[in-house]
N, C-alpha and C positions, 0 to 999 in steps of 0.2 A: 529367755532364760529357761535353764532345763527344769527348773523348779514349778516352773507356769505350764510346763506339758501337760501336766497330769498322771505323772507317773507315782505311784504312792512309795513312798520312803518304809524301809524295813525295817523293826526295832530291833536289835539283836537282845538275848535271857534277859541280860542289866544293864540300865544303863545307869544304877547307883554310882554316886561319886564314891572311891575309896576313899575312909575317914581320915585317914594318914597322909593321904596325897592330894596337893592342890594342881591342878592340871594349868596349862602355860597358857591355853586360849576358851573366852569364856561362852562358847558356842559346841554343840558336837562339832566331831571330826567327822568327814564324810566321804564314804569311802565308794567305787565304783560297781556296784555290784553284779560285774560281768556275767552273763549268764551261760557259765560251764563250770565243772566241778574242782582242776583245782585253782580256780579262782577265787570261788568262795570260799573252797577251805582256806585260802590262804586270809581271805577278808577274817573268817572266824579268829583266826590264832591271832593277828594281829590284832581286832577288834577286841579280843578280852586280855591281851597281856596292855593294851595301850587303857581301856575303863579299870582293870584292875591293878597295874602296876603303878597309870602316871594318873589316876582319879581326874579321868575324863568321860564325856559322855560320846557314843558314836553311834551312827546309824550307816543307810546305805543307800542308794539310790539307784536301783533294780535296771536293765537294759543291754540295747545292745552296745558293741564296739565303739562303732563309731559316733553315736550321738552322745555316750561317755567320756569320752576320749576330745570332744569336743567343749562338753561339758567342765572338762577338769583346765580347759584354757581358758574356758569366761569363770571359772571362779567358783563354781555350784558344786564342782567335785573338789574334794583334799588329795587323794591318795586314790592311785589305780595300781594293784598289787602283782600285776601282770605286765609288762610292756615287752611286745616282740618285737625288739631290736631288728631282728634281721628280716623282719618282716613286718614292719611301722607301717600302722595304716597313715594319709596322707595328714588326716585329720591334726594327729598327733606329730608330725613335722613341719607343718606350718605354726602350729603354737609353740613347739620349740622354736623355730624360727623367729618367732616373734618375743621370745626368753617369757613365754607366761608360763611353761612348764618346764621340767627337766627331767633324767632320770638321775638317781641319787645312790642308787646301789643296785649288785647283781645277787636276781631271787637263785636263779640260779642259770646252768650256762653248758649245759649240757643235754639239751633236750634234743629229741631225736626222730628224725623221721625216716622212714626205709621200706623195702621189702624186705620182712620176713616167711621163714618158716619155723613150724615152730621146734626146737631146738632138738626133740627126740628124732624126728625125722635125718639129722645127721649122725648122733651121735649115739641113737635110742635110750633107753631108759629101763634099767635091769628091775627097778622097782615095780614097774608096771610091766614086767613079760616083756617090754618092745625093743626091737631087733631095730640095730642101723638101717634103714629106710635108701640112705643115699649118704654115704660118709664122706665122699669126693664133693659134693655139691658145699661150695662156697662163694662162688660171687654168680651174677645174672647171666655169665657167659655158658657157663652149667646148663643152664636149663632148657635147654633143646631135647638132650638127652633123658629129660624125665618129663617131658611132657607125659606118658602116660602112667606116671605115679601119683600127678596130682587131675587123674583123669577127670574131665566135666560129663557128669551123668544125664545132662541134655544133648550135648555135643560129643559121643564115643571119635577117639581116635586126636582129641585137643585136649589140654589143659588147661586149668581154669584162672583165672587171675581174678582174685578179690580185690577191685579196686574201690575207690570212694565213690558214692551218690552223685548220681548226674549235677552237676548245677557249680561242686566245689571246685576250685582250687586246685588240687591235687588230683581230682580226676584227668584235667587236663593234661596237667606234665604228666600223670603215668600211662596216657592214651599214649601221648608222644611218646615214650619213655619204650612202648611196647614198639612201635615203630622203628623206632630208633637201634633197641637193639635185638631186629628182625624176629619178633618172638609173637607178633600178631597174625600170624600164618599156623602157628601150633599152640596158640594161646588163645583160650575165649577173654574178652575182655568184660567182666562180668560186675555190674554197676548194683549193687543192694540198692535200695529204693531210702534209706535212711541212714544214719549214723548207725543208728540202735541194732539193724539189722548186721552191718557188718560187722560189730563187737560180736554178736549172737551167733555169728556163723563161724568167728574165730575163737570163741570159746566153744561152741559145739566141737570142733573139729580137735582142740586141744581135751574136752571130757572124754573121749573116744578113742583120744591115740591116733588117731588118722593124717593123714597128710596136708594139708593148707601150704597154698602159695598166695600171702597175702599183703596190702600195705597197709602202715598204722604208724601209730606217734606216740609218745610219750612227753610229760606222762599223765598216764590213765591208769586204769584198773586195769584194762586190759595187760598195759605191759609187766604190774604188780603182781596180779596173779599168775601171770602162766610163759613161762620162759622161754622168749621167741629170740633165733639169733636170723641178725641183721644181715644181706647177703651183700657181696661186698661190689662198690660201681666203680666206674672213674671219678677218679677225686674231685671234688667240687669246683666248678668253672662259673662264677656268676655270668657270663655272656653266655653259655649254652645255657644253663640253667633257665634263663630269661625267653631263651628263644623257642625252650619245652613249652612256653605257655603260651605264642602265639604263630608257630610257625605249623602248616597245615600239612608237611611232608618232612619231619625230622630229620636228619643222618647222624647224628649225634647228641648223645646224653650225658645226665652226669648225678652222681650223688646229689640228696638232698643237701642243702647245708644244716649243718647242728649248729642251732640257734641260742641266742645268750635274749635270756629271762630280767628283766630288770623291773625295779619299782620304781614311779612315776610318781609328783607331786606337783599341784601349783606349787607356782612359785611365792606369792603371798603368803601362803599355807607356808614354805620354807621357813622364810624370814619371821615369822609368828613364832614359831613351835621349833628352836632349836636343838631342843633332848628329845621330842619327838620323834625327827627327823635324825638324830644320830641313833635311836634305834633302830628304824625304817632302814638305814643305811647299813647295819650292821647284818639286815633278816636275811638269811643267808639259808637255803637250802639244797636240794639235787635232784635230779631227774627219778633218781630208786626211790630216794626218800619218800616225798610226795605221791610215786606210783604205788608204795606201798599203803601211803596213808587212804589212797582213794581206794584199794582193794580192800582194804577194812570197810570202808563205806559200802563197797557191793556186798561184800561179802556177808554185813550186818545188817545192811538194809539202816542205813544212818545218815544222818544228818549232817551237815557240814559243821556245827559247831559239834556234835556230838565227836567227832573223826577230829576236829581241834582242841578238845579235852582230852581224848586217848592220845593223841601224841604229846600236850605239854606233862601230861600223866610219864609219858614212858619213854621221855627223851629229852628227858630235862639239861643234859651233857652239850645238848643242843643246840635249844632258846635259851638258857642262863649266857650265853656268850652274845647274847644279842644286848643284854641290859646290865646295867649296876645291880651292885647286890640289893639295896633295896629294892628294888623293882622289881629284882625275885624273889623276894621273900612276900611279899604285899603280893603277887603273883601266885606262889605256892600255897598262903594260907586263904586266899577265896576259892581255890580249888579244893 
């Protein structure tokens, strides 16, 4: 049991019963508490509209993917407020498999992964002085010809490719990816040593105006604050797609796929908590939404419940379509 690891459980502000509301099961709801950002914001919003709408108690149980994800088929988790569909770790398709879990609704279904630049670079930006950069420059085939706009100041005469940290996922398909479409000959393939580092060098490069040729996802903060357009691939092919990630001499590439966001539940937990779970079914978000809500969080330097108070605060149009009206109103008067 994941409860017997030793992992300590998180309290979230309240865990007061609301006085007006009796809650459906007589235990907290316990929720996965994936460790990235909009996961948690997502934990926070539903964590206070679920203690203060349906006067229940909730906590969280701190960790990685997959020993969560594991966790929510033996029963120790309720709700994981993340599930990548199109990218299910295994964990969580053998417990489907075995119907202990399911998913119940889409968070959302438009999440995005690409090479960007950042968007003045084609079209510049009369606000800030900046002059079109490369106004013809739209999809990856482009980019031969501007290898020296996005010149690497280690390597004069190449350009630079911001790819992801040695070790992920996504470094690998856009190693191949550079192979693939002949651009590791006038491209440095340039690995940041961290997450942290390559947000820091694509928001450097957008504070300055400068030019960035980089890859990233949504959503983040990074996509919230700073308006990167996507460069355009061959449409998405799951068999090449597949074989970016283990083939050691590519000839062909292909668009990441845009990935559909779902929320996850045992299935015990289902059958307990039926108004629960048709709210849970109902949480309904978008790739801006959320990127905007975490660029609040960089931007404030805030907290994930903090960043789920400012959006049930100022998007009420929102969350009220997620619950009955009592549940908003017992909702709007603890905030």
């Amino acid at each position: 049991m994941l409860m017997a690891a030793g992992l300590a459980f998180t309290q979230f502000s309240s865990t007061a019963q609301a006085q007006d509301a009796t809650c459906e099961i007589d235990r907290p709801v316990m929720f996965a508490g994936l460790n990235y950002d909009s996961a948690l914001f997502h934990n926070a919003v539903a964590r206070f509209i679920i203690e203060k709408g349906y006067g229940c108690k909730t906590d969280a149980l701190p960790g990685d993917v997959i020993p969560l994800l594991t966790g929510t088929g033996k029963g120790d988790i309720d709700v994981v407020m993340e599930i990548w569909r199109d990218n299910v770790a295994e964990a969580w398709t053998k417990a489907e498999a075995a119907g202990t879990v399911s998913q119940i609704g889409v968070n959302f279904n438009d999440a995005v992964e690409g090479w960007f630049v950042p968007r003045y670079v084609i079209e510049g930006d009369a606000k800030r002085g900046i002059e079109p950069m490369a106004p013809d420059l739209k999809s990856v085939d482009d980019l031969p010809k501007y290898a020296d706009l996005f010149e690497d100041a280690e390597e004069p005469g190449k350009g630079r490719f911001y790819n992801c940290p040695s070790g992920w996922v996504c470094e690998k398909v856009n190693s191949s990816k550079l192979m693939a479409y002949d651009l590791d000959e006038s491209f440095t393939n340039f690995r940041p040593g961290t997450g942290a580092a390559l947000s820091a060098a694509i928001a450097s490069a957008h504070k300055r105006g400068k030019p960035a040729l980089y890859y990233y996802w949504g959503p983040t903060w990074v996509m919230g604050l700073y308006d990167s357009y996507r460069l355009e691939e061959p449409d998405y092919d799951k068999a090449i797609f597949d074989a970016l990630k283990t083939d050691e001499n590519p000839t062909k590439a292909t668009a990441y796929p845009q990935s559909t966001v779902t929320v996850g539940v045992n299935s015990d937990f289902k059958k307990s908590a039926p108004k629960l779970i048709d709210f849970l079914t109902q949480y309904e978000t978008s790739n801006a939404l959320v990127s905007e809500m975490l660029a609040y969080m960089q931007e404030n330097n805030e907290k994930p419940d903090g960043a789920a108070m400012y959006f049930l605060k100022s998007k009420p149009d929102v969350w009220k379509a997620w619950v009955p009206d009592d549940v908003a109103a017992r909702v709007e008067s603890a905030m």
